[in-house]
N, C-alpha and C positions, 0 to 999 in steps of 0.2 A: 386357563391357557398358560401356557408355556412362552413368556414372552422376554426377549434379551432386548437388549441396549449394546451397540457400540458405536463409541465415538472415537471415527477414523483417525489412525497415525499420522503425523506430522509430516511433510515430505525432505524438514531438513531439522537441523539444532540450530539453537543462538543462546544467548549468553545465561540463559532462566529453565534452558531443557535439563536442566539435571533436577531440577523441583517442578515437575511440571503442576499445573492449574485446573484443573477438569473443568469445564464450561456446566454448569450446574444445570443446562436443560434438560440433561438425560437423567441425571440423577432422580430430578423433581418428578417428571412422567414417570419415571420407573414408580419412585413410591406411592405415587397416584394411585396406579392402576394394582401395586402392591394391597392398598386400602379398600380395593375394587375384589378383590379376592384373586388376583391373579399370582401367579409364581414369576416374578421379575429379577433377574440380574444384570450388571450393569458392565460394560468391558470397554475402559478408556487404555486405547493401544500405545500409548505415550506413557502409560504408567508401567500397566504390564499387558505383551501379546500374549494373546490366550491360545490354547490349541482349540482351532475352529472347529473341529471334529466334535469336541464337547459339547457345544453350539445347535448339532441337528438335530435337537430333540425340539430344537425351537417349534411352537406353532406359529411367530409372529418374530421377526428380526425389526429391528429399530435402529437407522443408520444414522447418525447427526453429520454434518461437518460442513465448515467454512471452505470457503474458496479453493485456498491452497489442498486443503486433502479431500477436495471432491473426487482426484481421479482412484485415491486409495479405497474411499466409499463405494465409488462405481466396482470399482472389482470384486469388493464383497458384496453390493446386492446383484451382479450377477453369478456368483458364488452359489448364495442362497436360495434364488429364483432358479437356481440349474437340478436344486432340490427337491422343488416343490414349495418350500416355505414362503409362505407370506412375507413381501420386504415392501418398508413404510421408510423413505426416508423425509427429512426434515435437516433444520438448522438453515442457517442466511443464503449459502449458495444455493439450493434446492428452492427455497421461499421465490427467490427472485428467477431463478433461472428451471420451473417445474418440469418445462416438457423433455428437458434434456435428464435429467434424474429421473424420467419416466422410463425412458430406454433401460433403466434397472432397477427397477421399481417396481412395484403393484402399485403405491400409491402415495403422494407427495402432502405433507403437511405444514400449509405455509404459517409464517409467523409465529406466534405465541401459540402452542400447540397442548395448551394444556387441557381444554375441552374438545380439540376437533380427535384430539387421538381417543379418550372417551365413547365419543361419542361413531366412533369410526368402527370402534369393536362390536360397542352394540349393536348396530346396524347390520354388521357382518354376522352376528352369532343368531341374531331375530330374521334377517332376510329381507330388511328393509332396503327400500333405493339410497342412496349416494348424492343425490342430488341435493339434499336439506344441509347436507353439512358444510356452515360457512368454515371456508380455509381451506380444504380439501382438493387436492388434484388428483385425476383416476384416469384411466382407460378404459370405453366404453366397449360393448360386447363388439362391434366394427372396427376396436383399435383407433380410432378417435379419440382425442384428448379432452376430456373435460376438465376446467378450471372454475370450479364453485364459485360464489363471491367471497370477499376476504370477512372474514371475523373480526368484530371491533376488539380493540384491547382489552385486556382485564381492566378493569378497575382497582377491585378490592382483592390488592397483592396478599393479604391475609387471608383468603378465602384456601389457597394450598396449602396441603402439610409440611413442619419443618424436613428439610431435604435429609431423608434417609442415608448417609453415606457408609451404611455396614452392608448394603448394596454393591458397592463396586466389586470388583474383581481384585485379590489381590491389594488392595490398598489397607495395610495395618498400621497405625501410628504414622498417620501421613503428618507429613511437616507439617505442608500448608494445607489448611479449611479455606475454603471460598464461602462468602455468606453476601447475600444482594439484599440491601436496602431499599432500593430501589430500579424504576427502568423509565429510559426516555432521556431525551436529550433536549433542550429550547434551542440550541444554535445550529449554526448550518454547515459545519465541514465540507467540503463539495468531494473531497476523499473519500468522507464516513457514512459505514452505511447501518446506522446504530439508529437514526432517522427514520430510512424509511423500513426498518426491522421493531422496530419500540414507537415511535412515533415524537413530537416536538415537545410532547407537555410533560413533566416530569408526575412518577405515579408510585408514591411511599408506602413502604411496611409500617406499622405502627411502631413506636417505641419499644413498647411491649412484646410485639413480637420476633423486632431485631433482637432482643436483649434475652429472649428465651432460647434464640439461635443458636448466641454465643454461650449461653450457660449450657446447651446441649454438646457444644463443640470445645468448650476447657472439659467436662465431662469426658468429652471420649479422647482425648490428647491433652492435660495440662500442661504439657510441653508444646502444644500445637502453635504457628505465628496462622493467625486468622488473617484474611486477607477480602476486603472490603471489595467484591468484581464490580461495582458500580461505575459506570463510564463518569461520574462524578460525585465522589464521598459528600463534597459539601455544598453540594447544588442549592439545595434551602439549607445557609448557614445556622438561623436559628434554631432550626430541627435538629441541626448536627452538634449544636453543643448543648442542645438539653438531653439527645442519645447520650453524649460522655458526661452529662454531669451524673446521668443517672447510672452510669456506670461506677463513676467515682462516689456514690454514696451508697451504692451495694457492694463495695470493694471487691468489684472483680475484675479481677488482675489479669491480661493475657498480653504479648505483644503483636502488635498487630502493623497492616500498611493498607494504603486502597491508592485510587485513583482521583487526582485533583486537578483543578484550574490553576491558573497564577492566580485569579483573582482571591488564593484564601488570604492572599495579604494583606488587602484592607482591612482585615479581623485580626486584632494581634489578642484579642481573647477566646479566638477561635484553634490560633496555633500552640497557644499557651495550654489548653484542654487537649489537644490531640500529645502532647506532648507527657501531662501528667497521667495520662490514660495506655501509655505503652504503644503510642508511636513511633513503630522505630523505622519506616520509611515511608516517602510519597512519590508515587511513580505521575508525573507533569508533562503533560503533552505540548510542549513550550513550541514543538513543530519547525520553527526558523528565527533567524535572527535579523533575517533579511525583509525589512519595512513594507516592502513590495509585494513579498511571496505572502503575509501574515496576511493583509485585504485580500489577496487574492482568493487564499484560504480560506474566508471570513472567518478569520477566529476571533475575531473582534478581542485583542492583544496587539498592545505593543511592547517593543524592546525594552523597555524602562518597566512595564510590569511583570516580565522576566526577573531582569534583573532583583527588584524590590520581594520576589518571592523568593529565591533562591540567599536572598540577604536573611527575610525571616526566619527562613525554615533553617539555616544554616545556627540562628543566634538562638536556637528553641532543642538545637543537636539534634535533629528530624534528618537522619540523609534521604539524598534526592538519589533520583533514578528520573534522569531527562530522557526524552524521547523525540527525535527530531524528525521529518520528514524531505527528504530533499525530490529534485526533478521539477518542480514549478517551472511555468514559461517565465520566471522573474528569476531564479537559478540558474549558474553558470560554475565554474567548476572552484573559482574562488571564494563564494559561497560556503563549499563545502569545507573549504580548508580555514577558512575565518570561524566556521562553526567548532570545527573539532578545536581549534586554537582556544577560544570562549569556554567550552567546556574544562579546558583543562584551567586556565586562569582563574575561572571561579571555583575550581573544586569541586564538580559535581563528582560523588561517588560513583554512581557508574550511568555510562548511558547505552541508548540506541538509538543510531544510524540506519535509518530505513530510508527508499526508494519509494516515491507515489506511486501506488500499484491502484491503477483504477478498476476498483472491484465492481461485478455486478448490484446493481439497484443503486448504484452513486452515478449525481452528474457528471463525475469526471472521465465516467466512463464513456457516458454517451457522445460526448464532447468530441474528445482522444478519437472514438470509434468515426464521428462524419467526418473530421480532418484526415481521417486515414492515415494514424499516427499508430495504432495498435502494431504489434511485429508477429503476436500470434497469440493462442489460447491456450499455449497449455497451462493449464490450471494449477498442477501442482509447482510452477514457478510465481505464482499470483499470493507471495509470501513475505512480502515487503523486503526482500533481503537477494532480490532480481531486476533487473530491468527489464521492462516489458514492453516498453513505449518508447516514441522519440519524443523528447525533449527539446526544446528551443534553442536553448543558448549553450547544447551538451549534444553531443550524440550518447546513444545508448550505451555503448561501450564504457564513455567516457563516465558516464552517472554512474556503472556498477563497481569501474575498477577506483574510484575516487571515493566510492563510499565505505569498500573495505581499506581503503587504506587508510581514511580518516577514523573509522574502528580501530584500526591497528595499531597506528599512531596513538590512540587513548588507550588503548589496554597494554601498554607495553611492559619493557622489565621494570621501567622506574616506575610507574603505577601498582606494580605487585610489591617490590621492593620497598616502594616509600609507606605501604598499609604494612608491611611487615616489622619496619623499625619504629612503628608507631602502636604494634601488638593489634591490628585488627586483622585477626585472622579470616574474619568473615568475608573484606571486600578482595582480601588478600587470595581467596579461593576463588572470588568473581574474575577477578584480573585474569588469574590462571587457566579457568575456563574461558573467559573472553578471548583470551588470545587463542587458547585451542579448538575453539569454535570457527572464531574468524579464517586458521589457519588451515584448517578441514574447507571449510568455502571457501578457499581460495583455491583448494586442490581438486575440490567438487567440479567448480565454475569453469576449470581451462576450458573444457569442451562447449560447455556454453559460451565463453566469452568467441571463441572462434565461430561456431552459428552463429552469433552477432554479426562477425565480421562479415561471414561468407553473404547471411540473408541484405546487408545494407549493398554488398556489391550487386547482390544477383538482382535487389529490387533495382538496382542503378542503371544495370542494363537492360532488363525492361521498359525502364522509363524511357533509355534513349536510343534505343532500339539498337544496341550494343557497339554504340560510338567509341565508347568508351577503349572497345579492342581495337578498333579503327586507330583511333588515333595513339595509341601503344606502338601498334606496326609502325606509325611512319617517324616513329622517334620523334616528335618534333620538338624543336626545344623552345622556338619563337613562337610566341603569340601575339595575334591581333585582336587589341581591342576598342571596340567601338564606343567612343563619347558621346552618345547622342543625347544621355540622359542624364550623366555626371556633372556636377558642378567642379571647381579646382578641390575640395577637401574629400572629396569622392574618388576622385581622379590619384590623389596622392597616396590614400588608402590601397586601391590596389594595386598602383604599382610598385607600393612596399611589398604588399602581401605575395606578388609574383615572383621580387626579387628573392624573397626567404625563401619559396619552393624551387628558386635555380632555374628559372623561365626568365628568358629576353620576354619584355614587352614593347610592340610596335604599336604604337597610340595612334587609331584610323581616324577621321575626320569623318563627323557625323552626315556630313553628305555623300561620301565617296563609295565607290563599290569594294565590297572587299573579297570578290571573289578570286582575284589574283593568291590571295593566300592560302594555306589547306586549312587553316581554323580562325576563327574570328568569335571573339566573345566580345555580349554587348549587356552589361548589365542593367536593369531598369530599376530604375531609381522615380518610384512616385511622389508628387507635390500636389497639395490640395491648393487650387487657384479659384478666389471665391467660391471657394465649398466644393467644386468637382475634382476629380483627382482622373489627370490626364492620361493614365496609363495607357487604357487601353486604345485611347487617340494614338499613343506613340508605337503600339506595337503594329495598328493597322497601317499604319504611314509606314512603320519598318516594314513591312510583309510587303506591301505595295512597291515598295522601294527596287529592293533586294531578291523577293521572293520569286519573281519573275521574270529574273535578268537571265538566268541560264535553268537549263533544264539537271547538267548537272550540279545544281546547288541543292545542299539541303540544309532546313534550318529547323532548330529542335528548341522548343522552351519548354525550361526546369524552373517548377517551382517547389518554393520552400518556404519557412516559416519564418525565418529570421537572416541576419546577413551574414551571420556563424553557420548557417544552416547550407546557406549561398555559397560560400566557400568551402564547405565539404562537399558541396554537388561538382566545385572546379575542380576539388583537389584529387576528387574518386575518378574525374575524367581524366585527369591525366597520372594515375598510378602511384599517387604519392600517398604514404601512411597516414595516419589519424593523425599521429602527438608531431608527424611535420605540419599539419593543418593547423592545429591548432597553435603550436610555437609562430607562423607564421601571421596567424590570424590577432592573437595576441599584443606581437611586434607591431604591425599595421594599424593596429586601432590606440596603441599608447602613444605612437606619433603623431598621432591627425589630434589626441588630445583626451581618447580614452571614452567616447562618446561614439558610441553606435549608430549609424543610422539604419533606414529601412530599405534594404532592397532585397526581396522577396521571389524576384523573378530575372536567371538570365537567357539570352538567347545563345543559341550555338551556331556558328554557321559553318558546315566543310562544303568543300568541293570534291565529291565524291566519283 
C-alpha cells in the first residue's frame, strides 16, 4: 500500500519556528509499516508544504496533530475523504478528543499507535472485524461511533525500529534530529497532558539503543544539534549519566539540548557530564515564580530550586531556555511583570512566555469547562501563545496583551545588542527572531484581542439581561451602595474603587429601601460563622427585603470568581474600559493594605 504521513502545520510562529522539531510519532509508524513492506512517506508541513496533489496516489493518508493544528488536520482529512482515500488520524488531540476527528476521518488511533496502526491495515487488507483492536476508534456500518478499549502501553521501547528520517519530505541536512529516550511522566501538571497520553511511570530505551540512535544520527548530519524530545532527559539521573559516560568513552562528539527539571541540581556530577558531552542547551519548565501558582501546578518546585538550577547550569556554561506558564487562579498581572523582570536579572538566554491553555484530556480543562470559564473552541488558538479562558485575578484580555509584552520586553534591542557585543551570534539571531515573531503576534492578535473584548461585553449582557445599556441611557453618575454585608475595610475599598472610575457613591443603610434611586449595588461579602457561611441567609433576607417592595424593581446577581473579577462585572455595567478597572482596582486595594478579600457575588438593583 501506498501509505503517507502528515503532520499538520502549525497555526502560528514563536521564537524556535525557524528550526522546527517534528514530533517523531509519524516518523516512527511510517518506518514501521516501511519494514511491513509498505511504500511510506512522511510530510511535516512546518518543514516543508508539499503539493497535495502528489499525495493522491495515496491508498492510506496518516494525519497527526496536537491541539492547536487540529482544525488544519481536519481540512486535509476532509481533503482526502473527498477522494476516496482512506484517512486514519491520531496524535493527542484525536486520542482524547475521537468522535470529533471522526467527522474527518475513517478511523482514529488513540495513544501509542505503534501496534493499533499495524494491526488496523491488516484487518482492512484480510477483512477481518474492527472490534479486536485495542486503541482504535471507527464508524460502524449505521454511522455510529465505536471507541475500542485503550491499548496498554509499550513496554519494551526497544521493540521499534531506529526512526527512519530519510523518510520525511524534503528534510536534507536538518539541523535538529530529535531522538526519545524515553516516555512517561511520575508528576501531575493539571496543564499537561503528557500524563494521560504516556502515562505516570517512566518507560526507557536501553543505553544501547539510545547510543545507536545517535551514532545513526552524527552519521547522517555530523553537523546535526541532536535534541533529547523527552518530557524529561534526566528522569532516572543514574541512567542519564551512565548514557553520557558511555558516550564519553566512545568519543562521540555531537552537540546536543533536551528537556529537564530544576531538580538536575542536586546532581552537580550529573551537570558536569552533560556538559563534557556537548551540552549546549536545557530547555526547564520552571513554569512560575509565584509560590502559590507552583502548588497549584503541583510541580512539586519551589522558587529557591529555580534559582539553584539556573545557578548550576549557568557555572557548567549550559544555557537555559526558561519556559513559564502564566493565567493561574494565583496569577495577577504583576506576576507576569516580576517574572519577565527575574528572567532578565538572572540571565536566562532566552525564554517562553506562554498562557495556560487548558488542553483536551487535562484536569484543567475540565475544571475551566464546569466553572464556565472556557471563551470558546477554536482549536487552532489552543497554542499556548492565546487566551482562551478567564482568569481570576486577570481578564483574558489582560493575560494575552501582558504576556506579549513581557516577551517583548525580554527580546528587545538591548537583548540582541548585548549577545552581539559579546560575539554570540546564536542567541543574537534568537532575540531577532524573538522579537519578530512576537511582533507579527501582535499584528496577528488585534482582531482577536477585540473578539475578546466584544465576546466578554456580549456575554455581560446576557448575564444581565442587558442592564448594562439601561443604565448607559440614563447617564448616571451617582451610585448606591448597599452595606449590608461590608465591614469598615470593605466599605473603604469600594468607595476608593468608585472614586478612580468618576462615580459619586451614596452609602445606603442596610435596612433602608433603596428603590428611590435608579441603581443600587450591594456587594456580598461571605464570613464563615462556626463553619457556615451566611451568604445565602443574607441574599434570601435581601430578596425578601427589597424584592417585593415594588413591582417595578428589579434585581439582578452577578457572580464571579474573585473580587478583581467583581469589579470588572461593575465596571462593564457601567461602560468603563479594562485598564480604568483595573488602575482603579489596583488604587483601592493598596489602600485598604494590599490584601484582597472575597466577594464573589453582587446584586444589582434598578427601578426600571
Amino acid at each position: 500500500m501506498n501509505i503517507y504521513f502528515i503532520e499538520a502545520k502549525s497555526p502560528g510562529s514563536h521564537i524556535f519556528s525557524r528550526t522546527p522539531i517534528p514530533r517523531l510519532g509519524a516518523i516512527l509508524l511510517a518506518t514501521i509499516l516501511k519494514h511491513k513492506g509498505h511504500s511510506t512517506k512522511v510530510f511535516i508541513e512546518d518543514i516543508s508544504m508539499p503539493d497535495l496533489r502528489l499525495l493522491d496516489d495515496a491508498d492510506m493518508v496518516c494525519i497527526s496533530s496536537i491541539t492547536s493544528t487540529a482544525p488544519r488536520a481536519f481540512e486535509l482529512g476532509r481533503r482526502f475523504m473527498s477522494r476516496g482515500i482512506t484517512v486514519v488520524m491520531g496524535g493527542a488531540h484525536s486520542t482524547f478528543l475521537p468522535d470529533e476527528s471522526l467527522l474527518y476521518a475513517d478511523y482514529v488511533v488513540r495513544g501509542e499507535g505503534e501496534e493499533t496502526i499495524v494491526e488496523l491495515i491488516e484487518h482492512l487488507q484480510s477483512g477481518l472485524p474492527l472490534d479486536t483492536i485495542r486503541g482504535l476508534s471507527f464508524k460502524a456500518p449505521d454511522n455510529t461511533i465505536i471507541n475500542n478499549p485503550d491499548r496498554e502501553l509499550i513496554q519494551d521501547l526497544d521493540s521499534a525500529p531506529v526512526p527512519d528520517f530519510s523518510l520525511v519530505y524534503n528534510w536534507v541536512k536538518a539541523p535538529v534530529t530529535p531522538i526519545a529516550t524515553s516516555r512517561g511522566c511520575p508528576f501531575a501538571c493539571r496543564f499537561c497532558s503528557v500524563i494521560p497520553m504516556f502515562g505516570r511511570k517512566y518507560r526507557f530505551k536501553s543505553i544501547g539503543r539510545v547510543v545507536e540512535e545517535i551514532k545513526a544520527a552524527v552519521r547522517l548530519n555530523p553537523k546535526s544539534h541532536v535534541f533529547f524530545v523527552d518530557d524529561n532527559f534526566a528522569a532516572d539521573k543514574k541512567r542519564t549519566k551512565t548514557l553520557l559516560q558511555n558516550l564519553i568513552d566512545n568519543k562521540i562528539k555531537f552537540e546536543w539540548s533536551a528537556q529537564v527539571r530544576t531538580d538536575i541540581a542536586r546532581d552537580p556530577e550529573l551537570i558536569k557530564l552533560m556538559a563534557e558531552t556537548g551540552c549546549f542547551a536545557v530547555f526547564v519548565g520552571f513554569e512560575s515564580i509565584n509560590p502559590k501558582t507552583l502548588d497549584l501546578y503541583n510541580k512539586s518546585q519551589k522558587v529557591e530550586d529555580i534559582n539553584n538550577c539556573i545557578k548550576m547550569l549557568q557555572y557548567r556554561s549550559i544555557h537555559i531556555h526558561g519556559m513559564f506558564v502564566f493565567g493561574s487562579d494565583t496569577d495577577d498581572i504583576q506576576t507576569i511583570r516580576n517574572t519577565q523582570k527575574f528572567a532578565r536579572e538572572l540571565a536566562l538566554d532566552s525564554i517562553q512566555f506562554m498562557m495556560l491553555t487548558p488542553l483536551p484530556g487535562t484536569p484543567v480543562l475540565n475544571e475551566l469547562r464546569e466553572q464556565g470559564r472556557i471563551i470558546h473552541s477554536d482549536w487552532s488558538k489552543y497554542d499556548a501563545h492565546h487566551a482562551v479562558f478567564e482568569p481570576k485575578l486577570m481578564t483574558a484580555l489582560e493575560l494575552h496583551v501582558e504576556t506579549l509584552k513581557a516577551m517583548a520586553k525580554f527580546y528587545s534591542w538591548s537583548y540582541i545588542f548585548s549577545n552581539l557585543l559579546s560575539m554570540d551570534i546564536f542567541y543574537s539571531i534568537v532575540g531577532w527572531y524573538g522579537k519578530k515573531s512576537i511582533n507579527s503576534a501582535k499584528s496577528r492578535g488585534r482582531e482577536y484581542l477585540s473578539n475578546l473584548r466584544e465576546t466578554a461585553v456580549s456575554e455581560f449582557d446576557k448575564k444581565t439581561d442587558r442592564l448594562r445599556k439601561y443604565f448607559l441611557s440614563k447617564h448616571t453618575k451617582s451610585i448606591v451602595m448597599n452595606t449590608g454585608s461590608l465591614e469598615k475595610g470593605e466599605m473603604a475599598f469600594f468607595k476608593i474603587f468608585f472614586k478612580k472610575l468618576g462615580k459619586d457613591l451614596i452609602i445606603n443603610k442596610a435596612d433602608s429601601y433603596p428603590c428611590r434611586y435608579a441603581f443600587t449595588i450591594a456587594p456580598v461579602v461571605a464570613k464563615s460563622e462556626t463553619g457556615s457561611v451566611p451568604e445565602e441567609k443574607y441574599l434570601s433576607e435581601f430578596y425578601e427585603r427589597f424584592g417585593r417592595k415594588s413591582d417595578s424593581m428589579k434585581i439582578i446577581k452577578l457572580d464571579s470568581i474573585s473580587l478583581y473579577r467583581t469589579c470588572v462585572n461593575i465596571g462593564l455595567l457601567m461602560g468603563v474600559r479594562f485598564k480604568k478597572i483595573r488602575k482603579a482596582y489596583e488604587k483601592a486595594l493598596s489602600e485598604i493594605g494590599g490584601t484582597a478579600f472575597e466577594c464573589n457575588t453582587i446584586l444589582v438593583m434598578v427601578e426600571i
